[in-house]
C-alpha positions as CSV (number, residue, x, y, z in Angstrom):
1,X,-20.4,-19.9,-26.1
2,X,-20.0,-18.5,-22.7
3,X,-19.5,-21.0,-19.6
4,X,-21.9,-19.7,-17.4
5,X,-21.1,-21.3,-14.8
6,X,-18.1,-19.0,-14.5
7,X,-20.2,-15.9,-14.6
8,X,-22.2,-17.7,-12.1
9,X,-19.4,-17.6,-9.8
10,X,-18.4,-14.0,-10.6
11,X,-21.5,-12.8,-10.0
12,X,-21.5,-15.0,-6.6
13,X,-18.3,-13.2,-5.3
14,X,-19.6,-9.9,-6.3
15,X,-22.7,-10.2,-4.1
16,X,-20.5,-11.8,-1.5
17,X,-17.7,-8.8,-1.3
18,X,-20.9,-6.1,-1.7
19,X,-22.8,-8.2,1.5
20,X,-19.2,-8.6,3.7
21,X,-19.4,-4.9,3.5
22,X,-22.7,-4.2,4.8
23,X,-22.3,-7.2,7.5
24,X,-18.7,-7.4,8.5
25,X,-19.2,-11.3,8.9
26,X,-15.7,-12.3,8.9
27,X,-17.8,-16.4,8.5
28,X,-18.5,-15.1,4.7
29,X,-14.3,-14.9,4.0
30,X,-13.9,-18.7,5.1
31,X,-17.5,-19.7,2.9
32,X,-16.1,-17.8,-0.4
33,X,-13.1,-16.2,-0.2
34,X,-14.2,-13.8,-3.2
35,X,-11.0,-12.0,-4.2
36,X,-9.1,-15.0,-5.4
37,X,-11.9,-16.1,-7.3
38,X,-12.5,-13.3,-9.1
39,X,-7.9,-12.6,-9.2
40,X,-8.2,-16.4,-10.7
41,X,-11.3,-15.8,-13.2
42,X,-9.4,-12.8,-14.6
43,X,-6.2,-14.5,-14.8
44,X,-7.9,-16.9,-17.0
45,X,-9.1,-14.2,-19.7
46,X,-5.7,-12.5,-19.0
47,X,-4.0,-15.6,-20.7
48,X,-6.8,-15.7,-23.7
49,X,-6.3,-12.0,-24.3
50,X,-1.9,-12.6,-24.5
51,X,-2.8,-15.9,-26.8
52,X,-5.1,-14.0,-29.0
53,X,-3.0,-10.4,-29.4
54,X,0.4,-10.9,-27.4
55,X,1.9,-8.1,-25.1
56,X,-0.9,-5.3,-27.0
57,X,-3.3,-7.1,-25.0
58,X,-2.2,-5.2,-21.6
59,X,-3.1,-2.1,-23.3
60,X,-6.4,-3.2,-24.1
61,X,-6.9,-4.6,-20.4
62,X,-5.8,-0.8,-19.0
63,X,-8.3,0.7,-21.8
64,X,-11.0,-1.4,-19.9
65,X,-10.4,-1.1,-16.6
66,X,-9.0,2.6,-16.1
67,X,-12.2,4.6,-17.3
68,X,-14.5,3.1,-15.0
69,X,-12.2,4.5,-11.9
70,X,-11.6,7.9,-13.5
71,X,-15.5,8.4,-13.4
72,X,-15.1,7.6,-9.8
73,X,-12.0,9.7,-9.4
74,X,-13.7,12.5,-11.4
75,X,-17.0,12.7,-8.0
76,X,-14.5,11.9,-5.3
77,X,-10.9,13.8,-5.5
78,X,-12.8,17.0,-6.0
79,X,-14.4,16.2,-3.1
80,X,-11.4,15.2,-0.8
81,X,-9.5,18.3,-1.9
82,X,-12.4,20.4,-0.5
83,X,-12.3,18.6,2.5
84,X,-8.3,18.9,3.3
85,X,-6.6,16.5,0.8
86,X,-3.2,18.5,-0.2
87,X,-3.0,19.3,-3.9
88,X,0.0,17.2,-5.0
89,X,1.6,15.4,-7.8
90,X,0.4,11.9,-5.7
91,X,-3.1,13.0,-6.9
92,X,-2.3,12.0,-10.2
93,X,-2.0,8.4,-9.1
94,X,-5.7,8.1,-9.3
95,X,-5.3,8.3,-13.0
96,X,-3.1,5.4,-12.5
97,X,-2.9,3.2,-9.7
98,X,0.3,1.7,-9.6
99,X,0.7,2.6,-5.9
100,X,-2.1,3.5,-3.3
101,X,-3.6,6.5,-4.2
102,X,-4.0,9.5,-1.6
103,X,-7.3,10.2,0.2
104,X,-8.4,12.0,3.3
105,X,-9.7,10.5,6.2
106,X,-13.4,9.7,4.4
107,X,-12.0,9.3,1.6
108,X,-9.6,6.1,2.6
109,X,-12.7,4.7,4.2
110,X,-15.3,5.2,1.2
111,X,-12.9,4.3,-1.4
112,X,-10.0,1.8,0.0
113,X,-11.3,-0.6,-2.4
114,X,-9.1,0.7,-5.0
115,X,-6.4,-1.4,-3.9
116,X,-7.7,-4.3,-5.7
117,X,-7.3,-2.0,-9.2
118,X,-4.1,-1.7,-7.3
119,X,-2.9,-5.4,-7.4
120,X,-4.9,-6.0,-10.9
121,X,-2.9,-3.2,-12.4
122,X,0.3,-4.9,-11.5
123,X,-0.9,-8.4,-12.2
124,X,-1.6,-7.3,-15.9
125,X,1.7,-5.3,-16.1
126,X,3.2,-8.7,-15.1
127,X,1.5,-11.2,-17.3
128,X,3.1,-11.3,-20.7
129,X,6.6,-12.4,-18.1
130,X,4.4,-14.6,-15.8
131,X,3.0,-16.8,-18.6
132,X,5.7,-17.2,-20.9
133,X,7.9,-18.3,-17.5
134,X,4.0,-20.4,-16.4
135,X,4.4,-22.1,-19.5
136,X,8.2,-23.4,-19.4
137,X,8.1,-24.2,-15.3
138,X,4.4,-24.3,-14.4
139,X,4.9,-25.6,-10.7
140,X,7.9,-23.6,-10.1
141,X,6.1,-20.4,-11.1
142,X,3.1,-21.6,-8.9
143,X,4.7,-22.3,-5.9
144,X,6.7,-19.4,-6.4
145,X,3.7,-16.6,-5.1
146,X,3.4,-19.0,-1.9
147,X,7.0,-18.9,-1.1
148,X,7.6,-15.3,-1.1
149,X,4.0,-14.5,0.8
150,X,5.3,-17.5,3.3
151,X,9.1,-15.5,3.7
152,X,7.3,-12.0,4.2
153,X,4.8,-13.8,6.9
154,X,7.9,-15.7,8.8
155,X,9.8,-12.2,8.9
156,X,12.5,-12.8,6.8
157,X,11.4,-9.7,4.7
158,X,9.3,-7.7,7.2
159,X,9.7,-4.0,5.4
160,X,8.6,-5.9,2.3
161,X,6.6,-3.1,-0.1
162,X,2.7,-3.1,-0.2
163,X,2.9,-4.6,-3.8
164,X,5.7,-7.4,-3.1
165,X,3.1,-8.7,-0.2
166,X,0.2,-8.6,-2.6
167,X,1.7,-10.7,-4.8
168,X,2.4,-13.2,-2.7
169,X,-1.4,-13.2,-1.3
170,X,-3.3,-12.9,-5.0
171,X,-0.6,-13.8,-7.5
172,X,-1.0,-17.5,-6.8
173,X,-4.7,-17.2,-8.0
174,X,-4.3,-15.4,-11.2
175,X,-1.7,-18.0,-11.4
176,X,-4.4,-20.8,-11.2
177,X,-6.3,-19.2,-13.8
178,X,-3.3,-19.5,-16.0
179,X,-3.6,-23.0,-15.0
180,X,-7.5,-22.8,-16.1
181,X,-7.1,-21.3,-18.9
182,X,-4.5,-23.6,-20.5
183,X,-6.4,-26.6,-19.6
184,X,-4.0,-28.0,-16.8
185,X,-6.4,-28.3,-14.3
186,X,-8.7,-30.0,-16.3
187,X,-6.6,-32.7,-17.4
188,X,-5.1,-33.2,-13.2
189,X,-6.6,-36.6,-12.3
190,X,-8.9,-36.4,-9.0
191,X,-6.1,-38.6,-7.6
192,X,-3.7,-35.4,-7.7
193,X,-6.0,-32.5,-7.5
194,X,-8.1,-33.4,-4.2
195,X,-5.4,-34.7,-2.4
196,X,-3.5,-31.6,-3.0
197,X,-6.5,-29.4,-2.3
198,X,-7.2,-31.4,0.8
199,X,-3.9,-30.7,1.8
200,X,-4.0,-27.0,1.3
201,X,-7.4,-26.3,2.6
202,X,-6.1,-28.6,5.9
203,X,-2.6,-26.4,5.8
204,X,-4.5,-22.8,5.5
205,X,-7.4,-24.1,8.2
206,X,-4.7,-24.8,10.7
207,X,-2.8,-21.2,9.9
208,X,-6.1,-19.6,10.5
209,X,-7.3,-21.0,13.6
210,X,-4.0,-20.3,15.2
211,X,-3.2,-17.0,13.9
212,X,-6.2,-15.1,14.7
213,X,-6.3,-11.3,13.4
214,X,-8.2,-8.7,15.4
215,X,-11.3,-9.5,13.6
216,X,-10.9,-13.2,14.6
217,X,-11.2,-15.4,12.0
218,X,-11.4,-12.9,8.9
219,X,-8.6,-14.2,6.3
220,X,-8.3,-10.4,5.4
221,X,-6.3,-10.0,8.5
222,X,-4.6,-13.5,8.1
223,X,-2.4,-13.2,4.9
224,X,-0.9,-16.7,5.2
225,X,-3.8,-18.7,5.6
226,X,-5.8,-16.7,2.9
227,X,-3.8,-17.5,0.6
228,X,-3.4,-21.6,1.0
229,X,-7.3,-21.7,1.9
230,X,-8.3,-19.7,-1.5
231,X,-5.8,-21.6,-3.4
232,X,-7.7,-25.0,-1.7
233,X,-11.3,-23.2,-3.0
234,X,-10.2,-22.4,-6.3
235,X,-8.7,-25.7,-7.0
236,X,-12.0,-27.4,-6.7
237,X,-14.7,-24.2,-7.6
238,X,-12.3,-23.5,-10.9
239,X,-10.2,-26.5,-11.6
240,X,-13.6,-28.6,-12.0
241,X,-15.8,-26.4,-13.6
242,X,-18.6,-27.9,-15.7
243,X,-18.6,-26.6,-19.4
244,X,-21.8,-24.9,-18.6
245,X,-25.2,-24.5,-16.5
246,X,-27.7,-24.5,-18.6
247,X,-30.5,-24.0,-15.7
248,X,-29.2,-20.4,-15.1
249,X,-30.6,-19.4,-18.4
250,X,-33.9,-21.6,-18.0
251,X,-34.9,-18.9,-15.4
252,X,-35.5,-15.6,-17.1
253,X,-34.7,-13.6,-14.0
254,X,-32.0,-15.3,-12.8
255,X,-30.2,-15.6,-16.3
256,X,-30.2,-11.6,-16.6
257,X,-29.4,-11.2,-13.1
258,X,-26.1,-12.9,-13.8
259,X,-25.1,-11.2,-16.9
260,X,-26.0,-7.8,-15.3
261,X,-23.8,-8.5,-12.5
262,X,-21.1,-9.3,-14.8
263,X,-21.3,-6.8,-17.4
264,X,-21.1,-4.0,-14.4
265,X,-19.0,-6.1,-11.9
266,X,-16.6,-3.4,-12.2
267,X,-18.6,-0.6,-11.3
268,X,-20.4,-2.5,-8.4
269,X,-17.0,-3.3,-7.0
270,X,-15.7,0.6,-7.1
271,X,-19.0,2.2,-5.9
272,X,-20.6,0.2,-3.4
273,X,-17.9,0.8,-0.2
274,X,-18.6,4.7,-0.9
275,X,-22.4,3.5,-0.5
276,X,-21.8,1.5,2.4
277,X,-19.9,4.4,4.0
278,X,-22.6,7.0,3.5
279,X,-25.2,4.8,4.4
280,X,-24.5,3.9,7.6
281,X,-25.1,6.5,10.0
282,X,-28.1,7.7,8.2
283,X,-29.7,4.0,9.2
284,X,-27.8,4.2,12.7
285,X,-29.9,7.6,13.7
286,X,-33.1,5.6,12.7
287,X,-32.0,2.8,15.0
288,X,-31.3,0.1,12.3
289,X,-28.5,-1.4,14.3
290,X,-25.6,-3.3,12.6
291,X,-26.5,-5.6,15.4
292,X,-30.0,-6.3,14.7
293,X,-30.7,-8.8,12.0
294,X,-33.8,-6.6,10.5
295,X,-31.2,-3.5,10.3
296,X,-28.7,-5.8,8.9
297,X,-31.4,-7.2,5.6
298,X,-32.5,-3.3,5.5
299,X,-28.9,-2.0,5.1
300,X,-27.9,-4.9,2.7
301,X,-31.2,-4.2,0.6
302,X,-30.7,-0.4,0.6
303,X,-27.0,-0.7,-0.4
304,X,-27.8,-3.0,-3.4
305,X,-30.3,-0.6,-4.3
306,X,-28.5,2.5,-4.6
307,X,-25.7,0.3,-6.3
308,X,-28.3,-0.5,-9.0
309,X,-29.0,3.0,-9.2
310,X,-25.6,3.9,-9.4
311,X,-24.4,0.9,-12.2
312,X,-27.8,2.7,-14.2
313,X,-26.2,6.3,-14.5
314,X,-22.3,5.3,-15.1
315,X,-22.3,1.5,-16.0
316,X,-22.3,2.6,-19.4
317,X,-19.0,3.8,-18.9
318,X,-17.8,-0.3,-19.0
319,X,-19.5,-0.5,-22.3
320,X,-18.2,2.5,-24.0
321,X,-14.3,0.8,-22.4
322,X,-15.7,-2.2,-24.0
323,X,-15.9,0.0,-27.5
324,X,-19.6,-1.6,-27.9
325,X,-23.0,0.3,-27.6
326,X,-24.0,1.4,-24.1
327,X,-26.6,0.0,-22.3
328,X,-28.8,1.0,-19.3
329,X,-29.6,-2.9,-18.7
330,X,-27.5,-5.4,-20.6
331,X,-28.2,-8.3,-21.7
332,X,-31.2,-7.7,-24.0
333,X,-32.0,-7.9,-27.4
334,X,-30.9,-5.5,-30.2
335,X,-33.5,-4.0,-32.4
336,X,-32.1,-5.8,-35.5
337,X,-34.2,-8.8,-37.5
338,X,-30.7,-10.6,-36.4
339,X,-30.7,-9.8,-33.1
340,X,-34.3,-10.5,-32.3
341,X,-33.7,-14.1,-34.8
342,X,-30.9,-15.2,-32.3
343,X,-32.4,-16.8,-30.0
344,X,-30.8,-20.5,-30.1
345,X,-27.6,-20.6,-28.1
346,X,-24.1,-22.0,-29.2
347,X,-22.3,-25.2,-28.2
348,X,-19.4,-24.9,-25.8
349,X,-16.4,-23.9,-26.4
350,X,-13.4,-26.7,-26.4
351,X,-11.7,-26.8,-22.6
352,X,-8.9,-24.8,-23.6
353,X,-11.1,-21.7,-25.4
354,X,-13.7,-21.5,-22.8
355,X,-11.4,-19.2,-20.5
356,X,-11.2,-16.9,-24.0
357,X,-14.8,-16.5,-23.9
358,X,-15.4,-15.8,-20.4
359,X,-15.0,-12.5,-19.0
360,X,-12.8,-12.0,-14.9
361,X,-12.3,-8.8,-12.0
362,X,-12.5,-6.2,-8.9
363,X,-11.7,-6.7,-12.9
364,X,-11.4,-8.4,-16.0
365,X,-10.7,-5.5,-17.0
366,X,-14.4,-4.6,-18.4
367,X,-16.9,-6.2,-20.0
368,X,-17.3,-8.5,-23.1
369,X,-20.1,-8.5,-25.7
370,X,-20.5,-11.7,-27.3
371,X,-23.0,-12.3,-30.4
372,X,-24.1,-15.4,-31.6
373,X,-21.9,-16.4,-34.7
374,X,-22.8,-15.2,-38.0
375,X,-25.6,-16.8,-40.3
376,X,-26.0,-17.3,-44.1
377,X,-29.0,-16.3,-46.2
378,X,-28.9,-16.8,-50.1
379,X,-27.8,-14.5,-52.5
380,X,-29.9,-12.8,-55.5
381,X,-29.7,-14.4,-58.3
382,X,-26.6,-13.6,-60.5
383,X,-27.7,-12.2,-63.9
384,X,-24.5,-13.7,-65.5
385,X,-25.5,-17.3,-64.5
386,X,-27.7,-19.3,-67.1
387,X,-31.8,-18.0,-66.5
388,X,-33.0,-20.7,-63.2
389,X,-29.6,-20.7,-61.9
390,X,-28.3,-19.5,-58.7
391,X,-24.9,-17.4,-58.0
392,X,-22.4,-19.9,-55.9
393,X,-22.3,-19.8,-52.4
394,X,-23.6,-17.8,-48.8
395,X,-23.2,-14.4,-48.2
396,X,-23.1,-13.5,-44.9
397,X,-26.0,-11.9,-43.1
398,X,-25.7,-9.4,-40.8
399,X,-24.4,-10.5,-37.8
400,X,-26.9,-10.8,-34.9
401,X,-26.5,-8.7,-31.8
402,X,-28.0,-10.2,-29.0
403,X,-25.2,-9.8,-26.0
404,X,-24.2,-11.6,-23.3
405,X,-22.3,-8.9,-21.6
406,X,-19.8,-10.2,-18.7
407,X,-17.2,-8.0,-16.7
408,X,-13.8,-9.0,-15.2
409,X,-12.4,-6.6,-12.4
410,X,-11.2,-8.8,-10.8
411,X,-13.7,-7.3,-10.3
412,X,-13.4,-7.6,-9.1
């Protein structure tokens, strides 16, 4: 079963980096800092996949996460080349990522999301090394993110490459999903784990209130602090996760509001900054000031709206990645007697398989149908077997269909 309480908090830190877009309130970085979440959640699945399939599991993760940016790719780079982007062999970085790839001026506005695919690309490419070395020096290779981001930000390695600087910021949270997903921070002792995220949070507070960027207090200008303070939030929003929330379900509207926001987190996370871009000066010449809190809710409600119209025409696109049956809406019921007889949910999963059955992103790479497991009905009676006799054993039934669909892109 899935722990819902982890596609509760994906679907939090979606709506979060969507709203910090609209709003610019640097406040909502210190409240949720939403990327390491979502780098931690899909660190988690990250270590399920390499348990379940080993190094072919990358693969798989690229298969799910590339298709959904080549749909973007496929509107926008036509679109930049008409407006001045030189034709060049860089161009074919947008087919993959491992470096920023180019845009205009527009362009690096309405699309400079794509650095999280960016960092996620390179955190998969590295995880088959990461965990084998997680697993034979955990704290070592924990601290290890923390200590290169702390020698780049003390400028012992000030030319240090985009990449090397993102791992120091965002490697330490996929990291901690390692940490998740193996059970480690479940069995740390409150005696250990609050002290140390005490200590952290205190450690990244005092970075941040002394190292100001030129948005203030926004950690995305503040690399140093980011990272303790996120590590410090995901500690106590990951590392003591309940096994579920069953009242998210209990409410019909809420329940499918958070598996739609997983199961097209990815597709949210690329599209909406485009939206946001485009958006604004058509509500700025209709006097909807960014200033003004009614032209702040009416920019946030529009944005979400055209995102939901958006996820409608090329969400599918995360299905079809998924290698499952596209859907305009997920989370419903297939038109199957199994599908529409599953209604009664599973038990939850043991501590260390729950991160296997949770989705990520952002960024997981893409979504994950789950159906309930399979039932048994009778077989016909065997007309070998002695007349009032029955033939030995189930058969399985067709398996039932009703999805749960969740997304890692992390998103985002």
């Amino acid at each position: 079963m899935r722990n819902r309480y982890l596609d509760l908090l994906r679907s939090l830190a979606i709506v979060r980096v969507v709203v910090y877009h609209v709003t610019g309130w640097a406040a909502l970085t210190l409240i949720f800092p939403a990327m390491s979440v979502m780098f931690a959640l899909a660190g988690s699945l990250m270590a399920a996949s390499l348990d379940r399939t080993g190094p072919p599991a990358v693969l798989r993760r690229l298969r799910r996460l590339l298709p959904s940016l080549w749909v973007l790719a496929a509107v926008f780079v036509p679109a930049m080349l008409l407006t001045g982007l030189p034709l060049t062999a860089k161009v074919l970085l947008w087919l993959l990522p491992v470096s920023d790839p180019p845009a205009n001026g527009w362009g690096a506005v309405a699309l400079s999301v794509i650095w999280y695919l960016r960092d996620y690309l390179w955190f998969v490419l590295a995880s088959p090394l990461a965990l084998w070395l997680f697993r034979r020096a955990p704290l070592p290779t924990l601290l290890a993110p923390y200590a290169l981001l702390a020698v780049i930000e003390f400028g012992v390695l000030p030319a240090a490459p985009t990449v090397l600087r993102e791992f120091g910021l965002y490697f330490g949270a996929w990291l901690l999903g390692f940490a998740h997903h193996d059970g480690l921070l479940r069995r740390l002792g409150n005696r250990v784990l609050v002290p140390a995220a005490l200590a952290l949070g205190a450690a990244g507070l005092t970075w941040i209130l002394t190292h100001p960027g030129p948005r203030g207090y926004d950690l995305n200008d503040i690399h140093l602090g980011n990272a303790l303070w996120s590590a410090a939030f995901v500690l106590v929003a990951i590392g003591r996760a309940p096994t579920g929330v069953t009242w998210v379900d209990r409410n019909a509207l809420l329940g499918r509001a958070v598996t739609v926001l997983n199961s097209r987190a990815l597709t949210i996370y690329l599209w909406h900054m485009p939206l946001v871009v485009a958006l604004t000066p058509l509500v700025d010449v209709v006097g909807w000031s960014h200033q003004d809190p009614v032209g702040l809710a009416v920019r946030v409600v529009l944005v979400f709206a055209l995102v939901g119209l958006v996820a409608g025409l090329v969400g599918w696109v995360e299905d079809v990645a998924a290698r499952r049956a596209p859907e305009l809406l997920p989370g419903g019921f297939r038109s199957t007697p199994a599908g529409r007889a599953a209604t009664a949910p599973a038990g939850p999963a043991p501590a260390r398989a729950e991160s296997e059955l949770v989705a990520a992103g952002v960024g997981a790479t893409g979504p994950v149908a789950h159906g309930p497991a399979p039932t048994t009905v009778p077989r016909p009676p065997d007309p070998r077997a002695p007349r009032g006799g029955a033939a030995r054993g189930p058969a399985p039934a067709q398996r039932g269909t009703r999805e749960r669909a969740g997304a890692e892109i992390s998103a985002g």
